[in-house]
N, C-alpha and C positions, 0 to 999 in steps of 0.2 A: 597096771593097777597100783595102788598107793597099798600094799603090803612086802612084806619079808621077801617075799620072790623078788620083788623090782628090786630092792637092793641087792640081793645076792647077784641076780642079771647084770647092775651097775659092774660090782666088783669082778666080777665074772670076764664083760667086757672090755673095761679100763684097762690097759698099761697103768704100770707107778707109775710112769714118767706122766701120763697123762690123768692121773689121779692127782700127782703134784698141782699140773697146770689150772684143774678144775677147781682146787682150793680155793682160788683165788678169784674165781668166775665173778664176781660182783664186780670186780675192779675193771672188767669188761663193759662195766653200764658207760664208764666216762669216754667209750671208744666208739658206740655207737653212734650212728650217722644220725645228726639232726634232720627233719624232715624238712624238707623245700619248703622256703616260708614261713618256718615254723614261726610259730603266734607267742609272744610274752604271756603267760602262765602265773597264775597264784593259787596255792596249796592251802587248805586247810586241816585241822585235825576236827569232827565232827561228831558229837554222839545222837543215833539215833533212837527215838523210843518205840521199840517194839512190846506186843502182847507178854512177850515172854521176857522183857527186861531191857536193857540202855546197852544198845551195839555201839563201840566207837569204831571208828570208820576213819578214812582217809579221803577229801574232795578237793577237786585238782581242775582248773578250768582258765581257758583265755582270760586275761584283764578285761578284755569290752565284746560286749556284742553278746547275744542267744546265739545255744549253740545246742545239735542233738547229746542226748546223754548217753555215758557208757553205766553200766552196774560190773564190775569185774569180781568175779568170785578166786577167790586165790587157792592154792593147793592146799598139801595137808599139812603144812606149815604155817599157813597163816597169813594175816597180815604184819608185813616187816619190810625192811628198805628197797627193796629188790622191787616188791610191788611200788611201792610208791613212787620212783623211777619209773617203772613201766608206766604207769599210771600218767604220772606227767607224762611220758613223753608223748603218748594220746593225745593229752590235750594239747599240746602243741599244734598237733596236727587239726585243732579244730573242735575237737570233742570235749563235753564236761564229763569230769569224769568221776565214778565212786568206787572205790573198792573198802571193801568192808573186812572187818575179822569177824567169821561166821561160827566162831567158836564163843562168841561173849556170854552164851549162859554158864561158859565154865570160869574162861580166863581172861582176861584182857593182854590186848596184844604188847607188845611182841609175845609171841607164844613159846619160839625158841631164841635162845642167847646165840651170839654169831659164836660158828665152830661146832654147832648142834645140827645132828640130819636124823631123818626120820629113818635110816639105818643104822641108828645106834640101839638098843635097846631099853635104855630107860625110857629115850624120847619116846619110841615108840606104846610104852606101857603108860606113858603119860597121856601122850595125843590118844590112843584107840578110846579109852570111855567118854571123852567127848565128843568123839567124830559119832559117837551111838547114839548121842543125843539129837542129834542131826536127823531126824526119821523125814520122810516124806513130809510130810504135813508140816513139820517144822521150817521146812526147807521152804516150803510154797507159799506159807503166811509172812515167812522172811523177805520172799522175796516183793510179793507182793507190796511189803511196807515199803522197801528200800525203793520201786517204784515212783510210790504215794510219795517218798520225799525228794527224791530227786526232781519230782513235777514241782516243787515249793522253793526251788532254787532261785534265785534272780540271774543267775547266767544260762538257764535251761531254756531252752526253745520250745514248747509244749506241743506246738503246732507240729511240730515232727516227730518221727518214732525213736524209741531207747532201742539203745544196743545190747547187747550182754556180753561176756568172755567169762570163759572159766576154765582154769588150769587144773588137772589132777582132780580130785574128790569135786572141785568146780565143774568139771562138763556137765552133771549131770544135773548141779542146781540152776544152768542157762536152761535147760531145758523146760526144766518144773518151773520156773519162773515167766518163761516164755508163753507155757499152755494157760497159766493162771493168769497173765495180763495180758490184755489187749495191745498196750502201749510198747509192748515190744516186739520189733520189726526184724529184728535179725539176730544170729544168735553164733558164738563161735566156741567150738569147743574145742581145746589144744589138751592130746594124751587123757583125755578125758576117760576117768574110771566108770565100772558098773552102769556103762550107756546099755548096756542091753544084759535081763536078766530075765528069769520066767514069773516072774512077779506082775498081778494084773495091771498095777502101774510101773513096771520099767519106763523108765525116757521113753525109748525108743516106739514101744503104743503111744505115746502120748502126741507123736507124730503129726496127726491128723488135727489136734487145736492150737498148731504152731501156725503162724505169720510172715509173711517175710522169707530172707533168704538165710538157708546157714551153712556155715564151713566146719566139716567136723572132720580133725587132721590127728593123724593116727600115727604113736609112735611102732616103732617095728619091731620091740620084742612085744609089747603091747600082742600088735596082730600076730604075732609067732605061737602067742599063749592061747589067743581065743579069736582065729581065722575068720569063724563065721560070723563075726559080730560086725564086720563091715558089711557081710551078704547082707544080714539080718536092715541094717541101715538102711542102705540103697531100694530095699526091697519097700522098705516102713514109709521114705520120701516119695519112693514111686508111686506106692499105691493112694497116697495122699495126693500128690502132685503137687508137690513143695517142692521148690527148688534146692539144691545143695551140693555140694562140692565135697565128697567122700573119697578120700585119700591118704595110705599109706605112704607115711615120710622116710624113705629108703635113709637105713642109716644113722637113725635117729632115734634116741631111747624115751623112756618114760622119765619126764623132764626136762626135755630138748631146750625147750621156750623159756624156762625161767631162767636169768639171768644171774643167778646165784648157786646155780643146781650144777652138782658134778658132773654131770651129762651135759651140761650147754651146748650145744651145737650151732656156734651165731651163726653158717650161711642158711642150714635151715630154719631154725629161727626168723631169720630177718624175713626169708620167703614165706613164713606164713606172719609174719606178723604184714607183710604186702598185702597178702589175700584176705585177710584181718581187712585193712584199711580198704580195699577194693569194693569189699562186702557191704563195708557203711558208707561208701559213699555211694551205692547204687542202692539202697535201702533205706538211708536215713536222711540224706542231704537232698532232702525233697520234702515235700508237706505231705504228713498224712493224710 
């Protein structure tokens, strides 16, 4: 979960020594394995206009050619370097890509200064009353636009379906995104927070107007906290009969994936960022 316990868990967890080493985790991005083949890339900075106000955004995509689109939702951090990296390196692999700062009716991004974590507590009294604004409904008309624009791309494929990813406080807006659009095929959710709640829309009901395939990959104090929320899953895809791949990443904290996070974990990481790329290509690199 993206609160006070995930940190304390972090610190908890950590050695210094290995608190040292995670300071520095972004400098990990220049080590990662470029992907076979990977495709010449151009980045842009993007604002989009939504009902609720002008999200700037980050759009990342091959030099030539359509290609399916990704929408990445970023943690409770924001949009900042770490994603943008990720992001290209996506599209290297083929993908257009968008991730957004889903925070824009508060702040524009960067939301935290490098050497800020959402266990400190200022950040954190700063980030919680716009992560409140975030309601459902906000989330679903968000996504829905970011959709609408990535369809008005010139290097978007349309004839094929969108992807999603979403890291932390992100799991849960691929989901709400996913049941609200048609156009997206597949859906990945990495440590993803409040995926199952008693709320008549939790994610995890919403199950049954999802599309496609998705990988919903679970850090391990995550599932230590709240066991039954994998049951809860499995149960949600089975009774729909949507395919997914529901697994607990032995080893691996709340923040595994992001590339700047003091929990980095790159051989987990890279392995779900695999089943990531595995998932769009049997999902999206096809014509819908």
């Amino acid at each position: 979960m993206c609160d006070e316990l995930t940190a304390a868990d972090t610190d908890r967890h950590l050695s210094r020594r290995q608190l040292g080493a995670a300071a520095g985790a972004i400098g990990a991005a220049v080590l990662l394995p470029a992907p076979a083949n990977a495709k010449p890339i151009k980045g842009r900075d993007v604002v989009i206009t939504t009902p609720d106000g002008q999200c700037d955004a980050y759009f990342t995509a091959p030099t030539a050619g359509k290609h399916p689109a990704v929408l990445i939702w970023p943690d409770i951090m924001g949009l900042r370097p770490a994603f943008r990296t990720m992001a290209d390196r996506l599209a290297q692999s083929g993908y257009a890509v968008l991730v957004v700062n889903q925070f824009y009716r508060s702040a524009k991004s960067p939301i935290v200064q490098p050497g800020e974590s959402f266990d400190q507590p200022a950040v954190r009294e700063r980030i919680t009353p716009w992560r409140a604004v975030l309601t459902p409904a906000a989330v679903t008309s968000d996504g829905k636009t970011f959709v609408a624009f990535l369809d008005t791309q010139k290097e978007v494929d349309t004839k094929r379906g969108i992807g999603s990813a979403g890291y932390c406080m992100g799991g849960p807006m691929v989901i709400r995104t996913a049941a609200a659009s048609s156009r997206i095929k597949a859906g990945a959710s990495f440590h993803g927070a409040g995926l199952v709640n008693d709320a008549p829309d939790s994610p995890h009901k919403l199950v049954p107007q999802l599309r496609g395939g998705y990988l919903i990959a679970i850090a391990t104090n995550d599932d230590a906290r709240n066991p039954n929320d994998k049951v809860a899953l499995r149960e949600a895809f089975t009774t729909a009969k949507r395919p997914a791949e529901i697994e607990v990443y032995d080893g691996a904290m709340h923040g595994w994936c992001v590339i700047d996070s003091k929990v980095y974990n790159q051989p987990q990481a890279e392995r779900a960022w695999g089943k990531m790329l595995d998932l769009f290509a049997n999902n999206l690199d096809r014509h819908a």
